[in-house]
C-alpha positions in Angstrom: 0.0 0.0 0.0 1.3 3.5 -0.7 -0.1 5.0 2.6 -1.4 4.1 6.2 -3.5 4.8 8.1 -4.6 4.8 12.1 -7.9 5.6 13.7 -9.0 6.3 17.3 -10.7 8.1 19.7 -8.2 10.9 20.9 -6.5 13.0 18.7 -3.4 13.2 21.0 -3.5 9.2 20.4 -3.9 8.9 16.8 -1.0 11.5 16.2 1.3 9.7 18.2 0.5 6.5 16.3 1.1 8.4 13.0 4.3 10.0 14.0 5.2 5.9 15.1 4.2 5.1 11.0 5.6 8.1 9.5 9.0 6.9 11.5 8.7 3.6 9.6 7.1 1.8 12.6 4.4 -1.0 11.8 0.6 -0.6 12.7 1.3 -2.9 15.9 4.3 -0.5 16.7 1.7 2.6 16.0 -1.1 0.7 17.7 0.0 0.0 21.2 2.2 3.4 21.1 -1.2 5.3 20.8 -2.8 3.1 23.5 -0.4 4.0 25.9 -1.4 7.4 24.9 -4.7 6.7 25.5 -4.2 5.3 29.1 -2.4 9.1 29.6 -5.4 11.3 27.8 -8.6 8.9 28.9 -7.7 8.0 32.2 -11.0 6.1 33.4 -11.0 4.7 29.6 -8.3 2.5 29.9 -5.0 2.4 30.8 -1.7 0.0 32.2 -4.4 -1.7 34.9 -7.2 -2.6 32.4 -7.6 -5.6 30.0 -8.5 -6.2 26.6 -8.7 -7.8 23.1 -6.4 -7.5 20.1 -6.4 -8.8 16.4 -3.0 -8.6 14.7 -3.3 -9.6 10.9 0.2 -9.8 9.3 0.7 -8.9 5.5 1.1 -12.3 4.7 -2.9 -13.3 6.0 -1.6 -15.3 9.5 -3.8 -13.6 11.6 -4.0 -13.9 15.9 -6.1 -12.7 18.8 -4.3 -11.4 22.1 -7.3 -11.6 24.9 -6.0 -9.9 28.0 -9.4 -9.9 30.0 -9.3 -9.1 34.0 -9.2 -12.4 36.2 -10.9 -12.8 39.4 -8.1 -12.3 42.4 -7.3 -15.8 43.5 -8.5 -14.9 47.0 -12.5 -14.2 45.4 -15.1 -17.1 46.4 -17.8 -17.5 44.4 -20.4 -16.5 46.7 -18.6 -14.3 48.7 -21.2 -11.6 47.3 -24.4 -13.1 46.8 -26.5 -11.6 50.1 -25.4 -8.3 48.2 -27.4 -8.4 45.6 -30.0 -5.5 44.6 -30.4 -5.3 40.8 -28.9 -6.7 37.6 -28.2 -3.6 35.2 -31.0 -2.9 32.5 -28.6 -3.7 29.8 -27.7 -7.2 31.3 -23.7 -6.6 32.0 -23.2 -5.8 35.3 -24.6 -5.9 38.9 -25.6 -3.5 42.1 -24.7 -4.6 45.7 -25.0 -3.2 48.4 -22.3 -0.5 49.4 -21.3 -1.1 45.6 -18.7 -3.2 46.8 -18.0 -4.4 43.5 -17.9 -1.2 41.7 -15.7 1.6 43.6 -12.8 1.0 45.5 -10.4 -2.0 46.7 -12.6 -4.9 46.2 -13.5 -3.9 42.5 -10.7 -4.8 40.9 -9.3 -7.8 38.5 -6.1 -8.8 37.8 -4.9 -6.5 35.0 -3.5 -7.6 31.8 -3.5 -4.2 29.7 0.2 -3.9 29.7 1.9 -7.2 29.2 -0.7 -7.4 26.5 0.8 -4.4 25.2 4.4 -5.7 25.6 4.0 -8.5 23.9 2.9 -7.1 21.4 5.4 -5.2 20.7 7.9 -7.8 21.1 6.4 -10.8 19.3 5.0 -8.8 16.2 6.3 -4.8 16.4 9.5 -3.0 14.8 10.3 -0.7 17.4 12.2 -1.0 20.7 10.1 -0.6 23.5 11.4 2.1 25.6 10.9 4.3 22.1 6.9 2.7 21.7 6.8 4.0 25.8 8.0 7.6 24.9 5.3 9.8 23.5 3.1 8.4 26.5 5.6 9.5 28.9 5.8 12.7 27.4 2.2 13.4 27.5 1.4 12.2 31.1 4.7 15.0 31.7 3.8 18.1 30.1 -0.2 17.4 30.6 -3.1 17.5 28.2 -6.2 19.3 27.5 -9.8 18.0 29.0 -11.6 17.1 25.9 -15.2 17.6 25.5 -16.0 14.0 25.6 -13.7 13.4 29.3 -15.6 16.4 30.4 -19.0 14.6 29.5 -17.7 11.2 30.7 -16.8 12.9 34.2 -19.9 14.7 34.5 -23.0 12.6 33.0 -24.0 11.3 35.9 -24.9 7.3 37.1 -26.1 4.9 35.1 -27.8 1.7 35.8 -27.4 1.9 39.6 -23.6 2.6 39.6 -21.2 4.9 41.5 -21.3 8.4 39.6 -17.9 9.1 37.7 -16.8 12.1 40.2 -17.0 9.7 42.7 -14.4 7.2 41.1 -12.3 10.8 40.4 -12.8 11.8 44.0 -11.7 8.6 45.7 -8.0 8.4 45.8 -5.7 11.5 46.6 -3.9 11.6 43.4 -7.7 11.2 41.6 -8.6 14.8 43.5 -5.3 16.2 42.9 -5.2 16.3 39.2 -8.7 15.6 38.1 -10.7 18.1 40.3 -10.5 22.1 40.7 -10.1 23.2 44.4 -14.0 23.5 44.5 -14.2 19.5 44.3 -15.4 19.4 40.8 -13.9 18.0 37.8 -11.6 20.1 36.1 -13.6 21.5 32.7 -13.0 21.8 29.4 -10.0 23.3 28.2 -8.5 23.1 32.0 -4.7 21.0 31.8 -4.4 17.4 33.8 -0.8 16.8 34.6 0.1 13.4 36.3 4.0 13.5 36.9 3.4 10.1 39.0 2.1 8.4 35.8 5.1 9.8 33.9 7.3 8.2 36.3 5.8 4.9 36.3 5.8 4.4 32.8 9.7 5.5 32.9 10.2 2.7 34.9 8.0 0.0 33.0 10.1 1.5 29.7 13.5 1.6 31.2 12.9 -2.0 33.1 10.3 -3.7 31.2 6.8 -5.4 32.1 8.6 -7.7 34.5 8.6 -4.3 37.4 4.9 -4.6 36.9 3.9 -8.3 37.8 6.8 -9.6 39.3 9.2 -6.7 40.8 9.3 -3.6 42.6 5.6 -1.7 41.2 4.0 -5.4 42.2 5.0 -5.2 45.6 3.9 -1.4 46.1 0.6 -2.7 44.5 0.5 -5.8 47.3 1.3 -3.8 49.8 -1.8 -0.5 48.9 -4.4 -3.5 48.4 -2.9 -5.6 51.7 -3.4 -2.6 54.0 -7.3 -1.4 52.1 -8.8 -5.0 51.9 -8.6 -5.3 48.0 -8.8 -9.1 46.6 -5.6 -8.4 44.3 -2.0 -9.5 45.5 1.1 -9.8 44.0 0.7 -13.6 43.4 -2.3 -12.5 41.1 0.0 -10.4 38.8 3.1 -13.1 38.6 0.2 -15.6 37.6 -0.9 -13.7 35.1 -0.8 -15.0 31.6 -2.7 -13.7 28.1 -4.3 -16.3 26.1 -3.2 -15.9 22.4 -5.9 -17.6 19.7 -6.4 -17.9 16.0 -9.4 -15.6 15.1 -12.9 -16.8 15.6 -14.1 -16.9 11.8 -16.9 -17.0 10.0 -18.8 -16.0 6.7 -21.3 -13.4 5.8 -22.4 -12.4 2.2 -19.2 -13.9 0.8 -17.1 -11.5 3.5 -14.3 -13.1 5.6 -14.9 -12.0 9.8 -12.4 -12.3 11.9 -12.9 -11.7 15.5 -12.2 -12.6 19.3 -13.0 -15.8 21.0 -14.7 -15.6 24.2 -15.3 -14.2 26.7 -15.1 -11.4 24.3 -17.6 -10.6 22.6 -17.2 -12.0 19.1 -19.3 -14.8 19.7 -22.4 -12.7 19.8 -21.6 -10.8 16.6 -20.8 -13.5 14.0 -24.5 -15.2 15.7 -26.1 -11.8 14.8 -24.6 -12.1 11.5 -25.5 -15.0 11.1 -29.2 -14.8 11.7 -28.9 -11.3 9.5 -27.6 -13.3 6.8 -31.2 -15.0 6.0 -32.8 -11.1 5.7 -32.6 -9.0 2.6 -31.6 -6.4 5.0 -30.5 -3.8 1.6 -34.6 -4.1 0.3 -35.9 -3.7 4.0 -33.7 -0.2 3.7 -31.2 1.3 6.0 -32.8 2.5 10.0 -36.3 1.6 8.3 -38.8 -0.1 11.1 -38.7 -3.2 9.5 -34.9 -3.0 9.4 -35.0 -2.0 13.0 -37.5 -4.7 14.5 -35.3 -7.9 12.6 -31.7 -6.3 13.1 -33.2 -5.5 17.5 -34.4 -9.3 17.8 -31.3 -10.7 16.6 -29.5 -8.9 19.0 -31.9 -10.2 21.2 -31.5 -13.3 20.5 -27.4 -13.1 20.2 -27.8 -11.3 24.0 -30.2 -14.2 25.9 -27.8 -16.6 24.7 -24.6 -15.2 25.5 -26.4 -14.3 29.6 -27.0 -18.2 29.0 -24.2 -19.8 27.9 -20.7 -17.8 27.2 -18.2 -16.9 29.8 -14.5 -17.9 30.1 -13.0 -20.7 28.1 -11.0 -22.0 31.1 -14.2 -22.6 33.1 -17.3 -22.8 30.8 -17.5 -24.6 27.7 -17.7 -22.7 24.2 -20.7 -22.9 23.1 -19.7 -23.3 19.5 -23.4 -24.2 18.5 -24.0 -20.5 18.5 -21.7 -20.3 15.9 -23.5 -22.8 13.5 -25.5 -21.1 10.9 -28.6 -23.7 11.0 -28.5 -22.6 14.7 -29.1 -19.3 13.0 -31.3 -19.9 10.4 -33.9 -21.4 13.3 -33.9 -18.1 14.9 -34.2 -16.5 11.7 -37.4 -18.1 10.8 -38.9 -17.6 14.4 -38.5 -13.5 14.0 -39.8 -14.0 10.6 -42.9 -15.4 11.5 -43.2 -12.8 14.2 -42.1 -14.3 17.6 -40.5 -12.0 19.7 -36.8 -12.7 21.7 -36.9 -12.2 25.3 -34.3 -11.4 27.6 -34.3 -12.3 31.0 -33.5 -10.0 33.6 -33.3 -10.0 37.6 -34.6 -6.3 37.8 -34.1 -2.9 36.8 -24.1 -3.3 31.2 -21.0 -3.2 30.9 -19.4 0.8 31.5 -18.9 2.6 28.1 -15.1 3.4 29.8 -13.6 1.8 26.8 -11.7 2.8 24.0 -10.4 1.7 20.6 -7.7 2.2 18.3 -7.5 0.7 14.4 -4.4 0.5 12.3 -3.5 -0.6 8.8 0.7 0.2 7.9 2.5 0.4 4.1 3.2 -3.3 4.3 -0.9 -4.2 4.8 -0.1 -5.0 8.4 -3.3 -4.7 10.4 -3.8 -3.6 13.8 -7.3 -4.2 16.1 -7.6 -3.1 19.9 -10.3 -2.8 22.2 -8.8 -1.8 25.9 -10.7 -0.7 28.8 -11.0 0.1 32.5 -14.7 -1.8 33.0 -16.1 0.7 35.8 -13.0 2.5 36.7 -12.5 1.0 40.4 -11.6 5.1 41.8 -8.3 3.4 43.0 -5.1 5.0 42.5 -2.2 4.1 44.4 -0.1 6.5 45.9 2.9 7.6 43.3 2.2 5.3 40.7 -0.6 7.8 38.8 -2.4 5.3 36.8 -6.4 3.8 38.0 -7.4 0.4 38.2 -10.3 -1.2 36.0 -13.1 -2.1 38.3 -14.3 -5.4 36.3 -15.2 -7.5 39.4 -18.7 -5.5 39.1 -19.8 -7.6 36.1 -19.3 -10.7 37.7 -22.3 -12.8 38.5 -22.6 -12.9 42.8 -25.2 -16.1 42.2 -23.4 -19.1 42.2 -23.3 -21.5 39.1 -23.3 -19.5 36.3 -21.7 -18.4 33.5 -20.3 -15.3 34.8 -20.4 -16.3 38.3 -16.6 -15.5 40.6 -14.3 -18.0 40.5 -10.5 -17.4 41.2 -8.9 -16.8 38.1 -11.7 -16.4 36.0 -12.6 -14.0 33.7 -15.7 -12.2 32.9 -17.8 -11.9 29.3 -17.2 -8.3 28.0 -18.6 -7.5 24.8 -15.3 -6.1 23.4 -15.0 -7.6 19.4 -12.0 -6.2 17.5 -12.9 -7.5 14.1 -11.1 -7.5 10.6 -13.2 -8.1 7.1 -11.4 -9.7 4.3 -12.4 -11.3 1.2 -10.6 -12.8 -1.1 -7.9 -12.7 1.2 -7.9 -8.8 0.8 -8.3 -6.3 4.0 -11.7 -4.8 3.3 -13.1 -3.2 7.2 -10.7 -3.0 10.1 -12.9 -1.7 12.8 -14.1 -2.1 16.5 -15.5 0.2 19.1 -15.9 1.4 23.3 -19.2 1.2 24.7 -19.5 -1.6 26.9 -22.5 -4.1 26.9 -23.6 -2.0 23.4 -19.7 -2.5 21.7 -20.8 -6.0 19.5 -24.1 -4.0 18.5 -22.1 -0.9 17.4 -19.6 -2.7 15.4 -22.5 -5.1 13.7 -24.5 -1.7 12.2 -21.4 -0.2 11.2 -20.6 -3.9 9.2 -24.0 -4.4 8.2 -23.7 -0.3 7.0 -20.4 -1.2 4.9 -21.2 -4.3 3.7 -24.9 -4.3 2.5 -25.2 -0.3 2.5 -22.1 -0.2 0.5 -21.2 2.9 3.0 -17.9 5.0 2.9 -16.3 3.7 6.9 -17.5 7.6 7.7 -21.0 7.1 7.0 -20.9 3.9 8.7 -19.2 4.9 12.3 -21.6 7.9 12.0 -25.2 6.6 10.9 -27.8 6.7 14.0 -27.8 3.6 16.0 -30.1 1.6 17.9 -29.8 -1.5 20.2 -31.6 -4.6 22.1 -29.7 -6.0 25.1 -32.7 -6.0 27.3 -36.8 -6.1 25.8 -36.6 -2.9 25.1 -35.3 -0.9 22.5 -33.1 1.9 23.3 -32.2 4.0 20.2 -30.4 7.5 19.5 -31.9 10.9 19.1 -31.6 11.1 15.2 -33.5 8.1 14.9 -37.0 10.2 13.7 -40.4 9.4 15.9 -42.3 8.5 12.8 -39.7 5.5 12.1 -40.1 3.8 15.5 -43.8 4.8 16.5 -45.3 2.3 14.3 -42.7 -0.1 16.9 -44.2 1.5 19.9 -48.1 0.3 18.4 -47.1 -2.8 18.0 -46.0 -3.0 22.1 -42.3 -2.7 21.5 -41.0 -0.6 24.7 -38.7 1.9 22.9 -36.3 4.1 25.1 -35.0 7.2 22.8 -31.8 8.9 24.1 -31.3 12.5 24.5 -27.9 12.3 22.7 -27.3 12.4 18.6 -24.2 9.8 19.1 -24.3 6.3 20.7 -24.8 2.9 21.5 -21.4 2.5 21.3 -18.6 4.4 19.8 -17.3 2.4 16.3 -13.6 3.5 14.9 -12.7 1.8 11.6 -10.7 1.4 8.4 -12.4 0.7 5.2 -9.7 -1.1 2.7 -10.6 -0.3 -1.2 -7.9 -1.8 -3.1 -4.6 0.7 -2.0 -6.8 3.3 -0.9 -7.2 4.0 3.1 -10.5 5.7 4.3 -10.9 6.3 8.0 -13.6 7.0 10.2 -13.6 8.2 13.7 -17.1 8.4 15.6 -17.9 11.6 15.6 -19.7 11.3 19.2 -16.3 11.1 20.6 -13.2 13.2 20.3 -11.2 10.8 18.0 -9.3 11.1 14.7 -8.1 9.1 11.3 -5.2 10.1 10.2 -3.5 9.0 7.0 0.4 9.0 6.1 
């Protein structure tokens, strides 16, 4: 190819990325420098203390998934929480206990795989050294960065589904109200400078001494020793245990398209099912967002969504249900909507956090580069001097025994994250994947189903209106128009409309045309494409 190209959802990230590609570095050297980046500018989106999923396609076609999901501390017990429980979240991926034990502070948080994910990376398929892939990161977390409308939104939108409100997670730790509040308690606005000098330092160390400092070495121990003396589950023997699980791409066809995606417990599962139901509709004669479109497209995610609640979790301690993936499985559901049966989706009462982020790569040499990282529900927790938040991922975790995403030490929970690549004929055609939580596999589906049956430039696509189904009810965004969906409504379809334009998820892709890159950033967020 005779340019590259990389997407994501800061603009401070995708330029470091493109200065990595214009310096001859490949699209894993440009992806995981721009993540680091990330962690610095989207501090509750992800960071060195999150986990994640990437797809790493090399120019020859040998393709492989990276899964570096949050395990349960080894000293969790599975029903350690369950006289806790209040309310399972609307959208199905997450739980409220009392004291939301499991969402803000100490006993929130998994064992992190973010950053050996990232190092490996580096090492097994990048160009660069990786004290240079560190740099721009540690620069950034040095000299600062600007509150960006979409951190100032995140901080201030209030609770969702139950949870701890973001200023909350900010105010908990003293570095979290030292650099991410003014002196009135609120978070710093728009415009205002966040400078974390302890984050700068940390990530000197991890690039002078490597990963090792993290899990097995001196940062490990001052880790042990903040959750020892606060009651967290995580320990130092959690972190030398730790291990990412490396997989050939989960695979399937649609409409004569190659999809690659992640095994589970991400969330690639449910998206190849959904396109595999889809499959059996003329969805390009129903017409794009019409309310035919809208009703078939919402119970297939329905569908996709009752079974994953059923029957996916982690690998290691629940079998893959690769029935799912079957497409006469499919083609049963396919006939039920279309003889008018309705999907449920059970639910206790009332998702996953949208603190997620993305970043998509293709380099010169057709390299391509897929990476969904996240926080979960930022746990709040910062230990002191090291500058960087834990996720908070032990609040999606089951508290009823016996189930597929109940705790068990070492385990890991479903997350919906799906970094996908479309080929055909062997050819990159779609890079793409997205944050948003429980909503990420739904995002990423309309923005497929937009490129491959709409024939949509990836702009259009990552920017069309969206809807969703993760519960019986249909939540869609404001652009969707009243006349579309009220027809829906008569027909006793509970839809939920959104005050914002942008959402249900955030999709950030690459759309391959022979040699010719096109990017597409969603516009709800503050992100970038950038071609060299």
């Amino acid at each position: 190819m005779s340019e590259a190209m990389i997407v994501t959802a800061q603009p401070e990230a995708s330029e470091a990325g493109a200065r990595v590609l214009m310096k001859g570095g490949n699209a894993v050297d440009a992806g995981i420098a721009a993540a680091l980046v990330q962690g610095v500018v989207d501090p509750q989106m992800c960071g060195i203390a999150g986990f994640g999923s990437a797809q790493i396609r090399k120019p020859d076609g040998d393709a492989v998934c990276i899964d570096f999901h949050g395990r349960t501390p080894l000293a969790a017990e599975p029903s350690m929480w369950v006289d806790l429980l209040e309310a399972e979240t609307r959208d199905g991926f997450g739980f409220v206990l009392k004291g939301n034990v499991n969402d803000l502070g100490y006993g929130s948080i998994t064992t992190p795989g973010s950053l050996l994910a990232y190092y490996e990376a580096v090492r097994d398929y990048g160009s660069w050294d990786w004290p240079d892939i560190c740099h721009p990161s540690i620069a950034i977390a040095e000299t600062g960065f600007l509150v960006r409308p979409h951190v100032h939104h995140f901080w201030t939108h209030g609770a969702e589904h139950g949870r701890v409100e973001v200023t909350e997670r900010l105010a908990f730790s003293r570095t979290g109200r030292e650099i991410y509040l003014r002196a009135d308690g609120h978070p710093k606005r728009i415009g205002d400078r966040v400078e974390n000098p302890d984050l700068a330092a940390t990530l000197r160390r991890i690039a002078s001494e490597g990963v090792d400092i993290f899990y097995q070495g001196e940062i490990a121990e001052q880790i042990d020793a903040d959750m020892n003396a606060n009651g967290g589950l995580l320990r130092k023997a959690d972190l030398e245990a730790y291990k990412t699980v490396r997989t050939t791409p989960l695979t399937s066809l649609y409409r004569g398209f190659d999809i690659s995606t992640c095994h589970a417990p991400g969330g690639g599962i449910m998206l190849i099912e959904m396109l595999n139901i889809l499959e059996n509709f003329d969805l390009a004669a129903l017409g794009h967002n019409t309310t035919d479109y809208i009703r078939i497209v919402c119970e297939a995610m329905k569908a996709a969504t009752a079974d994953k609640d059923r029957y996916v979790g982690d690998p290691a301690f629940v079998e893959e249900p690769t029935f799912l993936l079957e497409k006469g499985y499919a083609k049963g559901i396919s006939e039920r909507i279309n003889s008018g049966e309705r999907m449920t989706v059970p639910r206790l009462t009332y998702g996953e956090s949208p603190h997620t982020t993305h970043v998509a790569v293709v380099d010169r040499d057709g390299m391509a580069f897929t990476m969904t990282h996240s926080l979960g529900m930022p746990s709040g927790v910062i230990t002191d001097g090291l500058g960087f938040m834990y996720n908070g991922c032990m609040g999606v975790f089951d508290p009823r025994p016996g189930r597929a995403g109940s705790i068990a030490p070492g385990k890991s929970r479903f997350s919906s994250i799906c970094p996908t690549i479309v080929t055909k004929d062997d050819n990159l055609r779609v890079v793409i994947g997205a944050p948003g939580g429980t909503q990420i596999a739904m995002g990423v589906l309309q923005a497929i189903l937009n490129v491959l049956d709409f024939d949509m430039s990836i702009t259009d696509a990552v920017s069309a209106p969206r809807f969703s189904a993760t519960s019986d009810s249909i939540d869609i965004t404001n652009r969707i128009p009243g006349y579309i969906v009220e027809p829906l409504m008569d027909d006793g379809y509970d839809v939920i409309r959104s005050a914002l334009t942008f959402g249900i998820a955030a999709v950030h892709g690459i759309r391959i045309d022979g040699d010719r890159l096109t990017g597409g950033a969603d516009p709800g967020h503050d992100g970038m494409a950038l071609r060299v």
